[in-house]
C-alpha positions as CSV (number, residue, x, y, z in Angstrom):
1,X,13.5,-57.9,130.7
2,X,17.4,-57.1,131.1
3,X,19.0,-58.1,134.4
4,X,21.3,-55.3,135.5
5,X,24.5,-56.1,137.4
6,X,24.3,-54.2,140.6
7,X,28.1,-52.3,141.4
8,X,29.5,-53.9,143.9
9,X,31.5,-51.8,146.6
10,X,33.8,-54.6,148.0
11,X,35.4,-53.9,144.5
12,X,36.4,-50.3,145.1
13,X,37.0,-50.7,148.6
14,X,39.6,-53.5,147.4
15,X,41.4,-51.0,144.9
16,X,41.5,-48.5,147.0
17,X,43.7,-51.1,149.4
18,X,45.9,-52.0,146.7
19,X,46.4,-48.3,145.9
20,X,47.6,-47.4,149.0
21,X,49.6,-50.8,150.1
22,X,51.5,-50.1,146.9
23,X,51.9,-46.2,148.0
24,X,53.1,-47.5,151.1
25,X,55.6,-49.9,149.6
26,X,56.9,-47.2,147.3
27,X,57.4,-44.5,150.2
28,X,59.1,-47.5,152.1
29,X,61.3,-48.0,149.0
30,X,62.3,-44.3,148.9
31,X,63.1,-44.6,152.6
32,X,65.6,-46.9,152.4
33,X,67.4,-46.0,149.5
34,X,67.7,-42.4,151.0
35,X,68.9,-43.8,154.0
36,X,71.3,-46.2,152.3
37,X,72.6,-43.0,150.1
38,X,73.0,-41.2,153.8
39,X,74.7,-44.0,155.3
40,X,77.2,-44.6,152.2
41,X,78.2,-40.8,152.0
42,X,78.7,-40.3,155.7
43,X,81.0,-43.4,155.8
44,X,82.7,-41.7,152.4
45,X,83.2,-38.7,154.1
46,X,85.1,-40.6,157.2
47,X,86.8,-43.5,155.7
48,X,90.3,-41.8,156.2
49,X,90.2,-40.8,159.2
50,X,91.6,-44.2,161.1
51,X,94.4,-44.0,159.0
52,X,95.1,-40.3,159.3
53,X,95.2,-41.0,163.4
54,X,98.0,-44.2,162.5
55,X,100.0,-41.6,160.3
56,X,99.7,-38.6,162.8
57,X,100.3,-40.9,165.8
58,X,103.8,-42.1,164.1
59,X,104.7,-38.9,162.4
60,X,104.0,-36.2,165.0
61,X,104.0,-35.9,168.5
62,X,100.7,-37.0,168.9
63,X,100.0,-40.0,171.8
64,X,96.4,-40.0,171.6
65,X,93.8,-38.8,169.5
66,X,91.0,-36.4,170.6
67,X,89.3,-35.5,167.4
68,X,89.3,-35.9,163.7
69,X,88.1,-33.3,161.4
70,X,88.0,-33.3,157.8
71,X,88.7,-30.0,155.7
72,X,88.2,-29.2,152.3
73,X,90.0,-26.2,150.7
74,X,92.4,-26.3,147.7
75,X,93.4,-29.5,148.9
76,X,91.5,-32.6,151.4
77,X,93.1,-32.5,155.0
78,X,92.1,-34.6,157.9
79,X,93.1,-33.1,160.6
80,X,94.0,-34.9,163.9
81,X,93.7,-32.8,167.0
82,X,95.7,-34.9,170.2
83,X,97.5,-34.9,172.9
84,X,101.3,-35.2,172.9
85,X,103.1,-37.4,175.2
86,X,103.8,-34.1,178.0
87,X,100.3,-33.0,178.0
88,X,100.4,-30.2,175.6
89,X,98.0,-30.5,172.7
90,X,98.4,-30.2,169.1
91,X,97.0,-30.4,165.4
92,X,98.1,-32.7,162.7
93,X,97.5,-32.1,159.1
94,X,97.3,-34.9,156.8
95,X,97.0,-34.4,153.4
96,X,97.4,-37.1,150.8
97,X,96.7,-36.2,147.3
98,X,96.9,-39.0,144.6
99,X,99.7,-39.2,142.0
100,X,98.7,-42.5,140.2
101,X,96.1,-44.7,140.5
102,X,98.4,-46.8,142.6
103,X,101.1,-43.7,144.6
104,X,99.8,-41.0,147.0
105,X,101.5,-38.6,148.2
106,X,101.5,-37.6,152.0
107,X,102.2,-34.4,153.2
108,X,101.7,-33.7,156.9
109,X,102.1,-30.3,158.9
110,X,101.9,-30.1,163.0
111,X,101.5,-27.4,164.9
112,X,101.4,-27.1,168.8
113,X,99.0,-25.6,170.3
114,X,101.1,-23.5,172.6
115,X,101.9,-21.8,169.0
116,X,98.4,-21.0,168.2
117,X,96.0,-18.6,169.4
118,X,93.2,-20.9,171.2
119,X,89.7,-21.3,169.8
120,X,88.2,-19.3,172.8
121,X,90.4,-16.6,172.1
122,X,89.9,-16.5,168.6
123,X,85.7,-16.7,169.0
124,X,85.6,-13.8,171.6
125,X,87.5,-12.2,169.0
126,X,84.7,-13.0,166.1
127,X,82.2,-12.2,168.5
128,X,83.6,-9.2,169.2
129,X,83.2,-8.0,165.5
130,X,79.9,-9.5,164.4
131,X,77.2,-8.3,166.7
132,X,73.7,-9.7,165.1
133,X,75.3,-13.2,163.7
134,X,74.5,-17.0,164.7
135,X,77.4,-18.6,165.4
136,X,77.5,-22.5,164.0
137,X,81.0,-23.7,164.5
138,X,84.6,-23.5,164.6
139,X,87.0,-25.8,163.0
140,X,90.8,-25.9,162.2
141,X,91.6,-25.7,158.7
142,X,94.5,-25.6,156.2
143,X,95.2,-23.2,153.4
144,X,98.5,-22.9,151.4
145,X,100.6,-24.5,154.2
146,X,98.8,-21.6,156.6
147,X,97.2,-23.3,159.6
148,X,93.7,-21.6,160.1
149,X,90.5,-21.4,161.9
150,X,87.4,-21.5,159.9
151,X,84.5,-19.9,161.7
152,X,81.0,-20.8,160.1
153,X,77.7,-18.2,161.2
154,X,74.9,-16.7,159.6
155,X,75.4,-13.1,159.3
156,X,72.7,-10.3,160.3
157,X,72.0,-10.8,156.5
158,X,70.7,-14.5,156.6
159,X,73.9,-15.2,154.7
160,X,76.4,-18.6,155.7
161,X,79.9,-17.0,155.8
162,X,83.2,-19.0,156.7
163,X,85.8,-16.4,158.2
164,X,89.5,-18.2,158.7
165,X,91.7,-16.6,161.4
166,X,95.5,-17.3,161.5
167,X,96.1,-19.9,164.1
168,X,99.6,-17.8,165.2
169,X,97.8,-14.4,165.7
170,X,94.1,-14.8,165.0
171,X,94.5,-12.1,162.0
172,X,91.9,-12.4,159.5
173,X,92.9,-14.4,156.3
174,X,89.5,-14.5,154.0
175,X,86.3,-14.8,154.4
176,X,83.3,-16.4,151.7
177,X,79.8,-15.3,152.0
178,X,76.7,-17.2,150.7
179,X,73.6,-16.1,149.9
180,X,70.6,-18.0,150.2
C-alpha cells in the first residue's frame, strides 16, 4: 500500500505571512517615495523665497517681511508682502527670468499699499457679485506689469475660477474658469 503525504497547514499559513509581510513592505515603499516626491516639490516650489525677502529688503522699502507668496502667470513672481520702515505696508514683486544658463534677470515692481484697494475691500466686493460661490483664497498677483488680486472660489456651478481685480481700483481684469 501507498503512503499518502498528508497537506500540511503550517505551509499555507506560512505563505500566506510572506504574502502579506511583502504587501506590507511594498505599501511602505510607496509611502515613502510619495512622501519624498511631496517633500522635494514643496521645497521646489519655495526655494526662492529667502532670496526674494534679501532682494526686496535691499531694493524696496521693505524692513521686515510678513509673507511670501509665489505666483505663476506669464511670468514666475514671488511676491514679498512687508512692512516698510514707517509702518505702512507694501508688496514687492520679484521676478527673475533666466537669460543663460549662468545670467538672470531681475525685475522687481513695489507698490504701497496705501495705493491699492485692500483685500477686505476688494472680497466684499467679490462677494458682493457672486452669491452661491465658496470662497478659497485671495492672493496678490502680477500680470503685464499690472499688480492684481487673484481671487480663487468654486462657483454655483462646481467650477474653480480665479477672478484678478486691479490692486489701484479693484476693477475686474480676467477671470479663468475650470470645469471639473
Amino acid at each position: 500500500m501507498m503512503e499518502t503525504k498528508r497537506f500540511s497547514r503550517s505551509i499555507e499559513h506560512s505563505r500566506i505571512r510572506y504574502a502579506i509581510f511583502g504587501i506590507g513592505i511594498l505599501l511602505l515603499l510607496a509611502i515613502g517615495y510619495s512622501l519624498y516626491l511631496y517633500v522635494s516639490i514643496m521645497q521646489g516650489k519655495t526655494e526662492t523665497f529667502s532670496e526674494s525677502e534679501e532682494i526686496a529688503i535691499k531694493e524696496t522699502p521693505i524692513e521686515k517681511v510678513s509673507t511670501v507668496y509665489r505666483y505663476h502667470g506669464a511670468s514666475r513672481y514671488d511676491i514679498v508682502a512687508g512692512v516698510e520702515p514707517n509702518g505702512d505696508e507694501g508688496f514687492a514683486f520679484v521676478q527673475k527670468t533666466k537669460i543663460t544658463d549662468e545670467q538672470e534677470q531681475l525685475n522687481i515692481s513695489y507698490v504701497s499699499k496705501q495705493n491699492t484697494i485692500s483685500k477686505d475691500q476688494v472680497l466684499s466686493k467679490w462677494r458682493n457679485n457672486c452669491q452661491g460661490c465658496d470662497f478659497e483664497k485671495i492672493t496678490p498677483a502680477m500680470d503685464n506689469q499690472k499688480p492684481l488680486w487673484e481671487i480663487t472660489y468654486y462657483d454655483a456651478q462646481s467650477r474653480y475660477v480665479f477672478d484678478y481685480y486691479y490692486m489701484k481700483n479693484a476693477e475686474k481684469y480676467e477671470q479663468y474658469r475650470f470645469k471639473q
